[in-house]
C-alpha positions in Angstrom: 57.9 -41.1 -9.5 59.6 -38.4 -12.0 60.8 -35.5 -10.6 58.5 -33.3 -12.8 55.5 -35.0 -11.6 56.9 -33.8 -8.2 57.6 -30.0 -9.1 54.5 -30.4 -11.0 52.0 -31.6 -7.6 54.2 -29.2 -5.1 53.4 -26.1 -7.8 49.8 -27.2 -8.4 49.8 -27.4 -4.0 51.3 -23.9 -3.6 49.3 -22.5 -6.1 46.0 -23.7 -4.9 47.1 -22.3 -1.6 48.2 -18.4 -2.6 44.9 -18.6 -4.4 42.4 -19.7 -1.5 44.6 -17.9 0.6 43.5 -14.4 -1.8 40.2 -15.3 -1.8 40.2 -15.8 1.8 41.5 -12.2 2.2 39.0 -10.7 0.1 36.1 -12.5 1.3 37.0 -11.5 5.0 37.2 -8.1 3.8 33.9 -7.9 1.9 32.3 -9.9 5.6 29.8 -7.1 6.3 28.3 -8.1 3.1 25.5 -10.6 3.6 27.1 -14.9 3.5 30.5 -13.5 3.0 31.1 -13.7 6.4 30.4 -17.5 6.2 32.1 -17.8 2.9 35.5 -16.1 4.5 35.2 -18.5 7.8 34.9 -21.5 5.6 37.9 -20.6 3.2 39.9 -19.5 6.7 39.5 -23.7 7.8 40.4 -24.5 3.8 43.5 -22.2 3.6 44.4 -23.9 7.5 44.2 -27.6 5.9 46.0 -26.4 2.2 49.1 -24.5 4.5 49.4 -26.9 6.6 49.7 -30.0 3.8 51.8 -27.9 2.1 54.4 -27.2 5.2 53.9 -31.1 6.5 55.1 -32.0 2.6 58.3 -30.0 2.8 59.7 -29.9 6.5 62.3 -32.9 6.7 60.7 -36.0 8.1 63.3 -35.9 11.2 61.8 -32.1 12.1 58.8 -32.6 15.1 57.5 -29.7 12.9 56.2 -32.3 10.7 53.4 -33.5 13.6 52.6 -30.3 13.9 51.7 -29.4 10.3 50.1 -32.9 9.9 47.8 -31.9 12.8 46.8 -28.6 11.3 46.4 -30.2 8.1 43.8 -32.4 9.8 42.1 -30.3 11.6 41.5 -27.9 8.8 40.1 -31.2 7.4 37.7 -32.2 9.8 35.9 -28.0 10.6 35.5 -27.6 7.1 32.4 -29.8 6.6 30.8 -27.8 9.6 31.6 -24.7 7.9 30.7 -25.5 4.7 27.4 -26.6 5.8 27.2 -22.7 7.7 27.4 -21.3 4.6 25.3 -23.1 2.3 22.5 -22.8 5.0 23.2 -19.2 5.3 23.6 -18.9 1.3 20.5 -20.3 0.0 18.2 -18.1 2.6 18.2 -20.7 5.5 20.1 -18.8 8.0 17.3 -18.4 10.8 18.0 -22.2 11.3 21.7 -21.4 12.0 20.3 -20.8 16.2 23.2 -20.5 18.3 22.1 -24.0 19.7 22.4 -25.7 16.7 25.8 -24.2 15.6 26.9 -25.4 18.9 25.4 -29.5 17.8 26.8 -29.0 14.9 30.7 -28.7 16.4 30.4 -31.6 18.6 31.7 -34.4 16.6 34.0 -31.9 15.2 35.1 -31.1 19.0 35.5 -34.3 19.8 37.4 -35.4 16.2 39.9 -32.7 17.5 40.6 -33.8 20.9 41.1 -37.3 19.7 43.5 -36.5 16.8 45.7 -34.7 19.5 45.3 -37.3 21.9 45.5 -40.0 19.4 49.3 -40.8 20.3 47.4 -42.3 23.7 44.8 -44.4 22.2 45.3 -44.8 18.5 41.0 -44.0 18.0 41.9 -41.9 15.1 45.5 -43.4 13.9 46.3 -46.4 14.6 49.5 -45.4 12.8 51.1 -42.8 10.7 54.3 -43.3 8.9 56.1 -40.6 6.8 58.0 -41.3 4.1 60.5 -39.6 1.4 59.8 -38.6 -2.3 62.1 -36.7 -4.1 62.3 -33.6 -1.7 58.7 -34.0 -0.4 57.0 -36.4 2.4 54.8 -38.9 2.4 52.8 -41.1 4.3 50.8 -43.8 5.0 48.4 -44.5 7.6 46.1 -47.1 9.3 42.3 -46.0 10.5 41.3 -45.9 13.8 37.4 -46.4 14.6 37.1 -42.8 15.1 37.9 -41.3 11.7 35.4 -44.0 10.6 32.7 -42.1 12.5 34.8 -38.2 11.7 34.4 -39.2 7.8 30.7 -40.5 7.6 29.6 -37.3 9.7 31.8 -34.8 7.6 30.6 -36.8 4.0 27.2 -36.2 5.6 27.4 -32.5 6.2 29.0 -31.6 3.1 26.5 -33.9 1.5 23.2 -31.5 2.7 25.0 -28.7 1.9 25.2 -29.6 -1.6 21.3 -30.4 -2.0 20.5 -27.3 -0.5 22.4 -25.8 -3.4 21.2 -27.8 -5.9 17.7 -27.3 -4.3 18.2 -23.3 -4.5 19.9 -23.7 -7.8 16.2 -24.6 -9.3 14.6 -22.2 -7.7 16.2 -18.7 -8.4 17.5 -16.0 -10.7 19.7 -17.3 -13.5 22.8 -15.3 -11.5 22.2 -16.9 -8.7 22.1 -20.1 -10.5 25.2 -19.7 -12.0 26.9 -19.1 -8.4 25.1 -22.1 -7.2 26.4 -24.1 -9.4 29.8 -22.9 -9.3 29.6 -23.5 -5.2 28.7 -26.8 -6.1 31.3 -28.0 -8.7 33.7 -26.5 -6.4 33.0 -28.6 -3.5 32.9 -31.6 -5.8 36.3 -30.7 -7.3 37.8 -31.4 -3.7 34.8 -34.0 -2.1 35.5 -36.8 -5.2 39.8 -36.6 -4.7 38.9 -37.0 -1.1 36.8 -39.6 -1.2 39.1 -41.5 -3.3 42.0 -41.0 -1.1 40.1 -42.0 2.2 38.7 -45.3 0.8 42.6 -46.5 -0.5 41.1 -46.4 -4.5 44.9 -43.8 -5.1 47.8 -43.5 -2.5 48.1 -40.5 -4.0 46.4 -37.0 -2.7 44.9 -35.6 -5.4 43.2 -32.9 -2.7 45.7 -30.3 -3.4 45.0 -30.4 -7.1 41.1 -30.0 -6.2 41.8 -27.3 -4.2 43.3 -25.7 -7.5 39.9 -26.2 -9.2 37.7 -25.1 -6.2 40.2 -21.7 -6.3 39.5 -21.2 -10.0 36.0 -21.6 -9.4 35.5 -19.5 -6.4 37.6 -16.9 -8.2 35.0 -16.9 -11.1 32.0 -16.8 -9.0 33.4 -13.7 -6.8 35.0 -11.6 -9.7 32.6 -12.4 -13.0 29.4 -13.6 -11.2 29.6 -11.0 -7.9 29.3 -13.9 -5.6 29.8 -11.4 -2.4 28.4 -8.6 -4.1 25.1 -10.0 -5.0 24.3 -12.5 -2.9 20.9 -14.9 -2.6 20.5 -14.3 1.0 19.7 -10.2 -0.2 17.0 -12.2 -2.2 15.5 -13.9 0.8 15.9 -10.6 2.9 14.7 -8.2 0.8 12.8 -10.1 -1.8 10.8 -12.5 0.5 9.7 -10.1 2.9 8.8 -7.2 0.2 4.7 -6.6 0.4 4.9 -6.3 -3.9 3.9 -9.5 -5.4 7.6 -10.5 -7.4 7.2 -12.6 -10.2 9.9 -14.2 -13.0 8.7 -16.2 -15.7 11.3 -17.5 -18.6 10.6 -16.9 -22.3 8.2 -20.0 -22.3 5.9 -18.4 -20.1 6.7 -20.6 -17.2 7.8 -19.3 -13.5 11.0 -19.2 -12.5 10.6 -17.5 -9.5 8.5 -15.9 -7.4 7.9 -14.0 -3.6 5.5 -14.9 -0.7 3.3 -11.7 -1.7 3.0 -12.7 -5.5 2.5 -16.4 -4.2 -0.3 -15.2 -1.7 -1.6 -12.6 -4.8 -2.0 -16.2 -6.4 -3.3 -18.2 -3.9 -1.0 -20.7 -4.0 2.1 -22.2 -2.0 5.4 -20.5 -3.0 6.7 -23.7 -4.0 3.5 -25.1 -6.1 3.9 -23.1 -9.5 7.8 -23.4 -9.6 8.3 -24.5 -13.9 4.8 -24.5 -14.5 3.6 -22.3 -16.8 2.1 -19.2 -15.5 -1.3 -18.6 -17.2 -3.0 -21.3 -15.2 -2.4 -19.5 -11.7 -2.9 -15.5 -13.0 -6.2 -14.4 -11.8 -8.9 -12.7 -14.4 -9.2 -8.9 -14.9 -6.3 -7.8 -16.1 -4.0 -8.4 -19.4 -1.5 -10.5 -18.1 -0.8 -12.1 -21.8 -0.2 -8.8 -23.3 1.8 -7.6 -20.3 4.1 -10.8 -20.1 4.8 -10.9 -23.6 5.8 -7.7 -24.0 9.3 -6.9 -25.7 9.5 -3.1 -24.8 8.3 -3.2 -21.0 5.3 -2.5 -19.0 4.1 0.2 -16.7 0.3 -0.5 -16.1 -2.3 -0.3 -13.5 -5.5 -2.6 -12.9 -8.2 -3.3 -9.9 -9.1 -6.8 -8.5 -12.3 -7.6 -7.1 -12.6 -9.1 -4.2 -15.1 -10.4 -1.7 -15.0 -7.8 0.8 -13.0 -4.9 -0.8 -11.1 -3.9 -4.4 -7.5 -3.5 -4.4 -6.0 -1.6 -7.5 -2.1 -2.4 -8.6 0.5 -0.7 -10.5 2.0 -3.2 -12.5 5.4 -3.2 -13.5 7.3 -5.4 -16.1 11.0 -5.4 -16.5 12.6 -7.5 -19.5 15.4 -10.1 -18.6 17.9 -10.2 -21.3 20.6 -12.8 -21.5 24.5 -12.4 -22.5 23.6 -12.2 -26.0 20.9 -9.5 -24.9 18.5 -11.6 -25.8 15.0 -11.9 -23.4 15.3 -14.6 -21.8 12.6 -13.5 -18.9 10.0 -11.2 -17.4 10.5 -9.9 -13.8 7.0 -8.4 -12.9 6.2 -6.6 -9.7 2.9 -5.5 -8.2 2.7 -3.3 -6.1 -0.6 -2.3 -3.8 -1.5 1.1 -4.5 -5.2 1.0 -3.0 -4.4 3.3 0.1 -2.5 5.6 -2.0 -5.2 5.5 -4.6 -7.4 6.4 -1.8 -5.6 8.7 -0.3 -5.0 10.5 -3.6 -8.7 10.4 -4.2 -9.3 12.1 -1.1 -6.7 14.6 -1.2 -8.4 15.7 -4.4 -12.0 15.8 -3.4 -10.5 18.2 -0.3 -8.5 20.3 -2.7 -12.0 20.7 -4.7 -13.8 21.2 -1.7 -11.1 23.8 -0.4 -11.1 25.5 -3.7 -15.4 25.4 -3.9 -15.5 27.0 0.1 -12.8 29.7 -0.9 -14.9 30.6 -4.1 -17.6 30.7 -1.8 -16.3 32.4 1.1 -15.1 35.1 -1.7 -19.1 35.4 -2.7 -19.9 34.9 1.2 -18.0 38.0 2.4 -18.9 40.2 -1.1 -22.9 39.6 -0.2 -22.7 40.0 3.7 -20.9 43.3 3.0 -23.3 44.4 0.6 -26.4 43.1 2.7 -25.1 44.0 5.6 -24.1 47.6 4.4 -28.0 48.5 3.4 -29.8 48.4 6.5 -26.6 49.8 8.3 -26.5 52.6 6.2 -30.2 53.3 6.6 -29.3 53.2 10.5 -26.3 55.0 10.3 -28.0 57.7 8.8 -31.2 58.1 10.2 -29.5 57.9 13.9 -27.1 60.6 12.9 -30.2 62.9 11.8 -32.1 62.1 14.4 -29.3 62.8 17.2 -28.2 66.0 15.3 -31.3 67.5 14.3 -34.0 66.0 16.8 -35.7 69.0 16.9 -36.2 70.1 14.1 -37.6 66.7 12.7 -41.3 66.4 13.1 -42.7 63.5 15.3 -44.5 61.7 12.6 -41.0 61.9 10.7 -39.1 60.8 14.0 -41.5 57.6 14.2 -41.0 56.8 10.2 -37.2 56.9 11.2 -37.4 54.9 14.4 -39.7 51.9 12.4 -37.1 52.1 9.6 -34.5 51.7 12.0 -36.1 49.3 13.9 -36.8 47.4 10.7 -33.2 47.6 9.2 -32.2 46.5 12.9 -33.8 43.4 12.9 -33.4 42.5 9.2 -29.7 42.7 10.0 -30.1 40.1 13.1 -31.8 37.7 10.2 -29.1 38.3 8.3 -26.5 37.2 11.6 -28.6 34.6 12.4 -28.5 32.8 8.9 -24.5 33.5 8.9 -24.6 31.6 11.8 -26.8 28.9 10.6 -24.5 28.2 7.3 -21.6 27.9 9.4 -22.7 25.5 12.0 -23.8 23.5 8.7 -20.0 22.8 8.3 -19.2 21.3 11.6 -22.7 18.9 12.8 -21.8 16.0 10.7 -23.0 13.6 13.6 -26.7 14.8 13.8 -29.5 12.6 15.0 -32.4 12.5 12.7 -35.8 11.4 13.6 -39.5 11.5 12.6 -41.1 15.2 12.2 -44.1 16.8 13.4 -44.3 18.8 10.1 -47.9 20.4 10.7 -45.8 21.6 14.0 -42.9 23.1 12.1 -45.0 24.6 9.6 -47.4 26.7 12.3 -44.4 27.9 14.2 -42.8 29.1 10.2 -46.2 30.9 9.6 -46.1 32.8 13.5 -42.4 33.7 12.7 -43.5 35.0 9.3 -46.8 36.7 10.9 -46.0 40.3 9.9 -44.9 39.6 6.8 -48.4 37.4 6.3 -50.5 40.1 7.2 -47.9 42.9 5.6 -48.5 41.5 2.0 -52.6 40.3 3.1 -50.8 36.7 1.6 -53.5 34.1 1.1 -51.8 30.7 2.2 -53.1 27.3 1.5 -52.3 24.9 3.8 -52.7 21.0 3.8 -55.1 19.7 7.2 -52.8 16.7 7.6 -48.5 15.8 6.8 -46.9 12.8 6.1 -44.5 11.2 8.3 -40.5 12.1 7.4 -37.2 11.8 8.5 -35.3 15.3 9.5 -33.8 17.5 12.4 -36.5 19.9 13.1 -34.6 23.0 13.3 -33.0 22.8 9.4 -36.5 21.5 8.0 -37.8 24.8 9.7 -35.4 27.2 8.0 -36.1 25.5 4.6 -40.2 26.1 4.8 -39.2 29.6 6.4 -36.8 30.6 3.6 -39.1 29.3 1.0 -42.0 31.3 2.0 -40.8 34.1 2.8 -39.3 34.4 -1.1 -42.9 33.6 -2.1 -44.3 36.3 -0.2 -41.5 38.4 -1.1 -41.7 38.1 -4.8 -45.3 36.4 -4.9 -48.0 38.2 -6.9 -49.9 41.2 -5.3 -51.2 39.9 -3.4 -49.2 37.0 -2.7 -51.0 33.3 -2.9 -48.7 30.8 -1.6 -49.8 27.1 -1.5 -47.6 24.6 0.7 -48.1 20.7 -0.2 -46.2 17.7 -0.5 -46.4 14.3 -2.7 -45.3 10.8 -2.7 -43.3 10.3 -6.4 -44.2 6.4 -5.7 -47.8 6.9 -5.2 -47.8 8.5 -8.4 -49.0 12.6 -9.3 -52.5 13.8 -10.8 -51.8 13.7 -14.4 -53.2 17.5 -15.0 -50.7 19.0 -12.4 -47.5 19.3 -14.7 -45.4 21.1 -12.3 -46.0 18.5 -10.3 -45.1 15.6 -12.2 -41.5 17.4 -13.2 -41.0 17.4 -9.6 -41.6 13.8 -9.1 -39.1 13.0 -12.2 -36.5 14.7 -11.0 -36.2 12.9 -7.6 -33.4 10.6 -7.4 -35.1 7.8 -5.0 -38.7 8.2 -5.3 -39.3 5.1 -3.4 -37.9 6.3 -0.5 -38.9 10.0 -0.2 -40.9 12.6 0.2 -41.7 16.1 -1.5 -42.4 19.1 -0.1 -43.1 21.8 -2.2 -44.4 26.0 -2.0 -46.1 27.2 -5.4 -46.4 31.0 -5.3 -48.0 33.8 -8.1 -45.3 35.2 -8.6 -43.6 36.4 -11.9 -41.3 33.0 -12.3 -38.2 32.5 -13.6 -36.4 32.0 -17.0 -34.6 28.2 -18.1 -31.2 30.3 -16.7 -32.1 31.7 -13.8 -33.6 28.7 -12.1 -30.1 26.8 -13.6 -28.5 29.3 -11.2 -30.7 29.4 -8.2 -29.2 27.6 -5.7 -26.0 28.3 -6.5 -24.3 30.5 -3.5 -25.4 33.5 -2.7 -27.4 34.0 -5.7 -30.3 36.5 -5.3 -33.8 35.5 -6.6 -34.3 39.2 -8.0 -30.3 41.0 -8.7 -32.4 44.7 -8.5 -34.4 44.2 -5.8 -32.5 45.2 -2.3 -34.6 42.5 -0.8 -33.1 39.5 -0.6 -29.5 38.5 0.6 -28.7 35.8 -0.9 -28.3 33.4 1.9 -31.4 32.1 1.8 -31.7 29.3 -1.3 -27.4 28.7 -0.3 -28.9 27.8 3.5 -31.6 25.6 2.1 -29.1 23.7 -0.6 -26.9 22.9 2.2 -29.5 22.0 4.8 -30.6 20.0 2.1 -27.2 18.0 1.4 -27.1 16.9 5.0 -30.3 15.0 5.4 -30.1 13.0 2.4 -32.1 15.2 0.7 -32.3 17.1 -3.1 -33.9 20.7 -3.6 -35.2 22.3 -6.7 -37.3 24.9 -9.0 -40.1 23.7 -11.7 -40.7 27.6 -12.8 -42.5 29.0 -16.3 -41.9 33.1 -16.8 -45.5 34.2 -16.1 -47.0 31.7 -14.6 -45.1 31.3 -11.1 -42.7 29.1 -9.3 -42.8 26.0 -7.4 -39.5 25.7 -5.1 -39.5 22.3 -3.3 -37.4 20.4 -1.2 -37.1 15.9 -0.3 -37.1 14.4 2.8 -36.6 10.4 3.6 -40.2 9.0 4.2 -40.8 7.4 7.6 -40.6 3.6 6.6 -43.9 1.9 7.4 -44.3 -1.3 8.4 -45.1 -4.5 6.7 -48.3 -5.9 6.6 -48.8 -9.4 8.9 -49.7 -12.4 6.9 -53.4 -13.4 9.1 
């Protein structure tokens, strides 16, 4: 052999072995990031097998060094498949298989190829001889195979054998970087598998390993420092990506999917490994513009809802353009993400923000009109308890009584006004009220005895119906309704006051003459279902604006008159909300007012077939 093919094998040697021996370093430095912990052991058992050839090719062959450096060489030789099988597994996302039990398996042969190799001298299982021999100034040898290296190579061929399809298999299945490392792993291994193999079988008596070494080192150093092979590695994929709740999906510039997650494969109803280089519009559910979003050119920021059977679910869509070297697109990377519960959440964070801002506008009208009702009738007492206490004799008795009544009066129309505070505020807080059918005749009688001296005060003629219908309610609101609605009939009724209380059944239709009537009827939102209740008075009625107005908060039926405190129609809106109910006005100026009020009818049962 030439000398310069000699120079030429022992520089392509030490170079392949400064080279792994770099990567080694750097790799084992960057082990905290995910596989490069595996990648740095399995480059430590390379750089042990490419030293130890090296050394074994230089001592001189009468040193015992030379057994020595053969025997690392070979062991380097026979952990590597192990190793390399490690980090494949752990590489393409497999790691949870890598059990501390199976790790263990997997060094047995390994174990046992390792005691035999430095027992062999006793048995010959794995040599039955080595001889080393001169060339130029490095060694050589040859060698005859024991049984055991038989079974060492056809387990370590076997190894490195799966961890090449599970490259190739993740290679087909992921981003294009992560491709490119794959396949850069892969033509590594091959660069020192095929020399191998050609050495072990007898095809060269030459070891070409060293010189695949050299390739695998140029490889490896393009897939750490151009492609970020411990930087950005697949198993961050499989950590991050697979177990992310937003749907991932990849599709190429044909439209068909490169990749995808278990959320976007579960989105799709399908298995994660099923639409894999189809193309994608066969597995994209209706509802949304997927064609338009996955064909974009600029990038998509959307939102959409999906039906489903039991509940919607709204997504924020998110397309990102994949561009190649030549910035070209070559793919779509689209991510859903569930945004239902923040959607919701949202929702109800504004409907409290409007209800917040409606009760502080209404607390500011609350505390303005208790003030000013309350002020009245405690000036009147004020005043007339001051004159009476400082000037009690000199007041005349019939002048003391008209002071006491109007006292007495003011008194109690200030404990109305308490009590109906008190009613609108418990309004806020029973939310988990029992409703049940209403004895409304009842409630109506007890109404017109709380409202006696006010009957028989304005000589009111009421009309009342013999017989009520049967309705849904909680006795105590229903009362304050028919209570605050007649007493503003009688209060600003005609002189004197007739006030007729009735009800109606929009389903069972309405006299055609009785127009007030009818509007009622029309204006009821389930007329199937309810009942309405209604007081007509004689009073002066009220203009298109006024009734608009009515049962807003705290609005007065009459701004002048110092009757009335505005709590009244606010009480009977609100009572009104909570049983399911509406309330309104039908009013003409002149020609009175009919206030009325729904309630849900008592269903009645169905008729038996005979």
């Amino acid at each position: 052999m030439d000398d310069w093919v000699i120079y030429l094998y022992f520089g392509a040697s030490l170079l392949a072995a400064t080279v792994t021996t770099g990567i080694t370093v750097y790799a084992w430095q960057q082990r905290q990031v995910a596989s490069a912990d595996t990648f740095a052991r399995l480059l430590v058992c390379a750089s042990l097998m490419l030293w130890g050839g090296l050394f074994r090719n230089i001592v001189p062959l009468t040193s015992p060094f030379i057994s020595y450096m053969h025997s690392l060489t070979m062991l380097g030789i026979i952990v590597v498949p192990p190793a390399w099988l490690i980090f494949t597994l752990d590489y393409s996302g497999n790691a949870g298989w890598l059990t501390r039990r199976r790790v263990v398996g997997l060094f047995v042969i390994p174990a046992l190829s390792v005691l035999l190799l430095l027992t062999n001298s006793l048995h010959g299982w794995f040599f039955r001889d080595v001889t080393f021999y001169r060339i130029g100034f490095l060694n050589g040898f040859t060698w005859v195979y024991g049984f055991w290296f038989y079974v060492h190579s056809a387990y370590s061929y076997t190894l490195t054998a799966l961890g090449v399809v599970l490259l190739v298999r993740f290679a087909l299945r992921t981003f294009r970087l992560y491709r490119l490392q794959a396949v850069l792993l892969i033509l590594g291994a091959a660069g020192v598998l095929i020399p191998n193999l050609l050495l072990t079988f007898r095809i060269t008596r030459l070891s070409y390993v060293f010189l695949g070494f050299m390739v695998m080192a140029v490889l490896y150093a393009q897939a750490i420092f151009r492609y970020r092979l411990l930087n950005l590695v697949p198993v961050a994929r499989h950590a991050l990506v697979d177990t992310l709740s937003d749907g991932m999906l990849v599709v190429d510039g044909q439209g068909k999917i490169v990749d995808l997650n278990p959320a976007m494969a579960q989105f799709l109803g399908v298995s994660i490994e099923t639409p894999i280089g189809q193309p994608v519009w066969g597995f994209l559910p209706s509802g949304a513009a997927w064609e338009t979003w996955l064909e974009t050119t600029t990038g998509v920021q959307a939102t959409f809802t999906r039906d489903g059977t039991h509940d919607s679910r709204i997504y924020d869509v998110q397309v990102t353009l994949l561009r190649d070297r030549w910035k070209r697109i070559s793919g779509r990377l689209l991510v859903l993400h569930d945004i239902t519960e923040r959607q919701q959440a949202a929702e109800a964070l504004q409907r409290y923000t409007q209800e917040l801002e409606a009760r502080n506008a209404e607390l500011d009208a609350f505390a303005h009109t208790v003030a000013h009702d309350l002020k009245n009738p405690l000036t009147a007492i004020v005043g007339y308890g001051s004159l009476l206490t400082s000037n009690y004799e000199s007041v005349s008795e019939s002048q003391r009584l008209d002071m006491l009544h109007t006292i007495n009066r003011q008194s109690w129309r200030m404990t109305r006004i308490i009590e109906e505070i008190l009613l609108l505020a418990s309004l806020r807080k029973l939310d988990d009220m029992i409703f049940s059918p209403l004895d409304m005749g009842q409630i109506v009688a007890e109404v017109q005895e709380r409202l006696a001296l006010a009957i028989e005060e304005k000589q009111a003629i009421l009309i009342v119906p013999e017989t009520w219908p049967a309705a849904i309610g909680y006795a105590a609101w229903v009362e304050e309704i028919w209570a605050n609605y007649l007493s503003n009939a009688l209060k600003y009724g005609g002189e004197p006051p007739r006030v007729e209380l009735g009800f109606t059944r929009p389903d069972f239709g309405v006299p055609a003459l009785d127009a007030e009537i009818a509007t009622m009827c029309s204006r009821v939102a389930h007329p199937e279902t309810q009942i309405v209740f209604w007081v007509r008075d004689n009073g002066a009625g009220l203009s298109a604006e006024e009734q608009g107005r009515l049962f807003m908060p705290f609005t007065r039926l009459d701004q002048i008159s110092a009757k009335g405190h505005g709590l009244g129609l606010s009480i009977v809106r609100r009572i009104s909300d909570k049983l399911g109910g509406q309330v309104g006005v039908v009013s003409t100026p002149g020609a009175g007012s009919v206030f009325w009020f729904t309630l849900p009818a008592v269903a009645q049962p169905e008729a038996s077939v005979p």
